[in-house]
C-alpha positions in Angstrom: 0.0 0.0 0.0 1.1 3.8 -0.3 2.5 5.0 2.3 0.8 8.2 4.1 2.0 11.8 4.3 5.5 12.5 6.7 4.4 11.8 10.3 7.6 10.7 11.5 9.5 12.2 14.4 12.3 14.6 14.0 15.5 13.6 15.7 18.3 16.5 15.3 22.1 16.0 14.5 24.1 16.8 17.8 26.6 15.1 20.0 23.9 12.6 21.1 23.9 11.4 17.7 26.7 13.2 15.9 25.6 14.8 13.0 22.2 16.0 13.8 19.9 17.6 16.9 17.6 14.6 17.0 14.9 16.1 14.8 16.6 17.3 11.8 17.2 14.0 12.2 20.6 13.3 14.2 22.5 16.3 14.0 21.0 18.7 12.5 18.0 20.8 13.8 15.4 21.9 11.9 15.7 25.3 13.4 17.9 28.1 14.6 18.1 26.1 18.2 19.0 22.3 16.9 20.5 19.5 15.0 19.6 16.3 14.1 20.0 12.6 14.6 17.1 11.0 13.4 13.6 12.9 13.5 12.1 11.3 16.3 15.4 13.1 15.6 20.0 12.4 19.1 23.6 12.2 18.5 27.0 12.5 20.5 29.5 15.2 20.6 31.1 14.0 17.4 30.9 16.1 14.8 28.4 19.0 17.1 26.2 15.8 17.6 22.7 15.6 18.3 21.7 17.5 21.9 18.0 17.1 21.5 15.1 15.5 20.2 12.4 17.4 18.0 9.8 15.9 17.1 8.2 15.6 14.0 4.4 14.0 13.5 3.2 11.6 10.5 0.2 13.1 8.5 -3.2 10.7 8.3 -3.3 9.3 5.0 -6.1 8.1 3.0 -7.8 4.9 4.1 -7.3 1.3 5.5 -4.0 0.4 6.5 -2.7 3.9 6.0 -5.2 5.3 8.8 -3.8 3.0 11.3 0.0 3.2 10.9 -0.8 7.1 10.4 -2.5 6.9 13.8 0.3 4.2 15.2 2.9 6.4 14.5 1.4 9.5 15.9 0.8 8.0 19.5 4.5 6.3 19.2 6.0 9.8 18.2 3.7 11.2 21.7 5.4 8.4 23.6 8.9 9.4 22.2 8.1 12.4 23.7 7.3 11.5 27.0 10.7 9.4 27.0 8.6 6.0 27.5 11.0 4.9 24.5 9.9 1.2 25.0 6.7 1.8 24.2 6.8 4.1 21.4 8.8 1.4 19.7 5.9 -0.8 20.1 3.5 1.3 18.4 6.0 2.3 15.6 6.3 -1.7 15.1 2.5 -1.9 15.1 2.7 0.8 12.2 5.0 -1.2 10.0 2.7 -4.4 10.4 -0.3 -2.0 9.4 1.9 -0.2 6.7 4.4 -2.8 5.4 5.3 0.3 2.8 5.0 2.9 5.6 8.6 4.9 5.4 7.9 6.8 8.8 7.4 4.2 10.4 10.8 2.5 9.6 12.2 5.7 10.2 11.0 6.5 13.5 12.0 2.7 14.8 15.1 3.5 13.6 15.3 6.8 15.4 13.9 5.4 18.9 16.3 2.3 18.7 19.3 4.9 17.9 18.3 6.3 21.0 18.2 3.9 23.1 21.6 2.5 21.4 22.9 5.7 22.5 22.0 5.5 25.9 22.8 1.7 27.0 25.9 1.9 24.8 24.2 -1.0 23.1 26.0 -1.9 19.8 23.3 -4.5 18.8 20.6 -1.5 19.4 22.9 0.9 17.0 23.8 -1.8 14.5 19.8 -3.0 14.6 18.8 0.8 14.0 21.3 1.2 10.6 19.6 -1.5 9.4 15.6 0.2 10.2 17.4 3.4 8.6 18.2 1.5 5.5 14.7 -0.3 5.4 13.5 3.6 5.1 15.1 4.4 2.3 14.6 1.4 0.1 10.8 2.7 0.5 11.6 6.3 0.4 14.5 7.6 -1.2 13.9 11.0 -0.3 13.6 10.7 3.4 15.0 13.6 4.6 15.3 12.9 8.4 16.7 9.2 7.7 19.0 10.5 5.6 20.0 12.8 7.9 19.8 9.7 10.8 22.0 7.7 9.1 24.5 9.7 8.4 24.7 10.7 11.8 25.1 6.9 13.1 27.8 6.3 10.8 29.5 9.8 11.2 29.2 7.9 15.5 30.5 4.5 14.9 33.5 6.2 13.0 32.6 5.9 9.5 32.4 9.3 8.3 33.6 8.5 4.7 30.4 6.4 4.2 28.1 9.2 5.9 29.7 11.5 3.1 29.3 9.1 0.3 25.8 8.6 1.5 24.8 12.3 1.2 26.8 13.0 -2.2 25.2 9.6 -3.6 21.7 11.0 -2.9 22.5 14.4 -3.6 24.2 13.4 -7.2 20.9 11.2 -7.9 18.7 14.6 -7.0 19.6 17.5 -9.1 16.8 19.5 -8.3 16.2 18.3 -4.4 17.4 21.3 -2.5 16.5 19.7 0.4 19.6 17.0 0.0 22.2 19.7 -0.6 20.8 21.4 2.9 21.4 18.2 4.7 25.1 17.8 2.9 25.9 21.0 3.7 24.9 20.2 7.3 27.6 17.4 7.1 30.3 19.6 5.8 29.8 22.0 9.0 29.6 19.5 11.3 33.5 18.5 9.5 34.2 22.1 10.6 34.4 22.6 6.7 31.9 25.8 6.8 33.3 27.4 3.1 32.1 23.7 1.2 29.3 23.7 3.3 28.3 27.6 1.9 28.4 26.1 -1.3 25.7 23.6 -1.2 23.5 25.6 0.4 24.0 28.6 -2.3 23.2 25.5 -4.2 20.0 25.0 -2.9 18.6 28.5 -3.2 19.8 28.3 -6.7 17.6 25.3 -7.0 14.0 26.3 -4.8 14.7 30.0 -4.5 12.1 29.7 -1.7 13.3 27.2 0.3 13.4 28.7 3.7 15.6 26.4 5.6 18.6 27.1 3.0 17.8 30.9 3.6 17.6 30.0 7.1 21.2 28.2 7.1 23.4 30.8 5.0 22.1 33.3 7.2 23.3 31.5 10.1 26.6 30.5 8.8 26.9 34.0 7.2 26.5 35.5 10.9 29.1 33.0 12.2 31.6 34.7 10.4 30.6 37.9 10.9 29.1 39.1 7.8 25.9 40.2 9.1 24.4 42.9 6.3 24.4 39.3 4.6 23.2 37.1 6.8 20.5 39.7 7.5 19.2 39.3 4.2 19.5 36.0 3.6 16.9 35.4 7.5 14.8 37.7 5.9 14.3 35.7 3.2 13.9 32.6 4.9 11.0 34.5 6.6 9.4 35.8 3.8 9.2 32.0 2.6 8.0 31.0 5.9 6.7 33.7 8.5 5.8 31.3 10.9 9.4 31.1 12.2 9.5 33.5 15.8 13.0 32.2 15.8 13.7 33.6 12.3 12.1 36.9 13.2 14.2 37.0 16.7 17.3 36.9 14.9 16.3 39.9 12.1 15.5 41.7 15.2 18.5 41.6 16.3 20.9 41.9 13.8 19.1 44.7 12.5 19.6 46.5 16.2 22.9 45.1 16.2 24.3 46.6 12.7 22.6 50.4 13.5 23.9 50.6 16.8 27.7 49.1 15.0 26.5 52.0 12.5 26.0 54.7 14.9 29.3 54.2 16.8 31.2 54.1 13.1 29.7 57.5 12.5 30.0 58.8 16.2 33.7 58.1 16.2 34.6 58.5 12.3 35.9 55.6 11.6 35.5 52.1 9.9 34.9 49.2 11.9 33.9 45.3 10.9 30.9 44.2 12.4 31.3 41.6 14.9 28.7 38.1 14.5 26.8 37.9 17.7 27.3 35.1 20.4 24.2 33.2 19.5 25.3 29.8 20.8 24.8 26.4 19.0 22.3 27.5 16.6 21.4 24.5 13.8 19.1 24.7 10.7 
């Protein structure tokens, strides 16, 4: 059967899981605030590794079988929440028997068993959730936050070449998928490699001009290094492609502030100075 709409938890890339904030899936976050790991989405501290969990929810789909594993997955990802990992696992099992087709569901097993992995230091659990991860993609390519998962648990059990090789392969095999260039670029930062890392994502725009998250993420890496006129620009365009971002508007906020007052004391004083980025902390995308 089809599978339904994404309900799958976010997991971003962070030191739990290394290359996401549990929700972006392992290390990346989805947001300014986190990284993901899987979305149920947790990482280590290896490359900025997943810190935290976001959670992401599966859409109800059409009929049958796609009802319940729609509903299965939405109480597991409510569990997942509430930390009763055990149990979420259950129901996300129960929405795979529904849903043999069902891509969330795969994915957020994998997610909850990387957890849990993580946390009993359990290499059966970790080597049992690369597998779940790779069950999600033979149904879905284009899964974002497995993609994102896996690369995160290999970037963890010290394979970083294949987490590389995993994003370029799908990246290669997408042209026009911004969102796989996002989550490449992700894994290039992570590598402390922020220049390659501004190349994909000027990629991206190229390719959906109003993707927010890329907007989103040069803005954020622009401000890292300090050019903020730029980075300014590029939130305010994530923002105009998606204003219901508070965290987004935060930051134009204050940058805006930030540059007039770096303005006024140029002028007050006349001289030049170079704007300094703002201590923001470990913001992800």
């Amino acid at each position: 059967m089809a599978t339904s709409n994404h309900l799958s938890i976010s997991l971003p890339i962070t030191s739990a899981l290394p290359m996401h904030d549990i929700a972006l899936p392992l290390r990346y976050a989805e947001d300014l605030g986190g990284r993901a790991a899987a979305s149920i989405r947790p990482g280590r501290a290896t490359l900025l590794m997943m810190a935290s969990f976001v959670a992401g929810m599966i859409v109800a789909s059409a009929s049958g079988c796609q009802w319940a594993a729609s509903g299965q997955n939405a109480q597991g990802a409510r569990l997942y929440q509430q930390g009763q990992y055990t149990a979420a696992m259950q129901e996300f099992q129960k929405a795979i028997a529904s849903d043999p087709q069902n891509a969330d569901g795969y994915y957020n097993l994998a997610a909850t068993t990387h957890r849990l992995g993580l946390q009993r230091q359990d290499s059966a659990l970790i080597s049992q959730a690369e597998s779940l991860y790779n069950q999600c993609l033979d149904h879905d390519p284009n899964h974002v936050e497995c993609h994102r998962g896996l690369a995160v648990l290999l970037v963890d059990t010290g394979r970083p070449d294949r987490a590389f090789a995993l994003m370029k392969n799908w990246a290669a095999q997408n042209p026009t998928f911004a969102e796989a260039r996002i989550e490449l670029a992700r894994l290039y930062e992570e590598a402390n490699e922020p220049q390659t890392a501004l190349k994909y994502l000027e990629d991206a725009v190229r390719t959906d001009a109003n993707n927010s998250r890329a907007w989103l993420a040069l803005g954020r890496l622009r401000e890292n290094s300090g050019e903020l006129t730029q980075a300014l620009q590029n939130y305010q365009r994530s923002y105009a492609a998606n204003p219901m971002q508070p965290m987004v508007s935060e930051r134009i906020a204050a940058l805006s502030r930030q540059i007039t007052a770096q303005y006024d004391a140029t002028m007050s004083q006349g001289g030049t100075r170079m704007a300094q980025p703002l201590t923001t902390g470990n913001q992800r995308y």
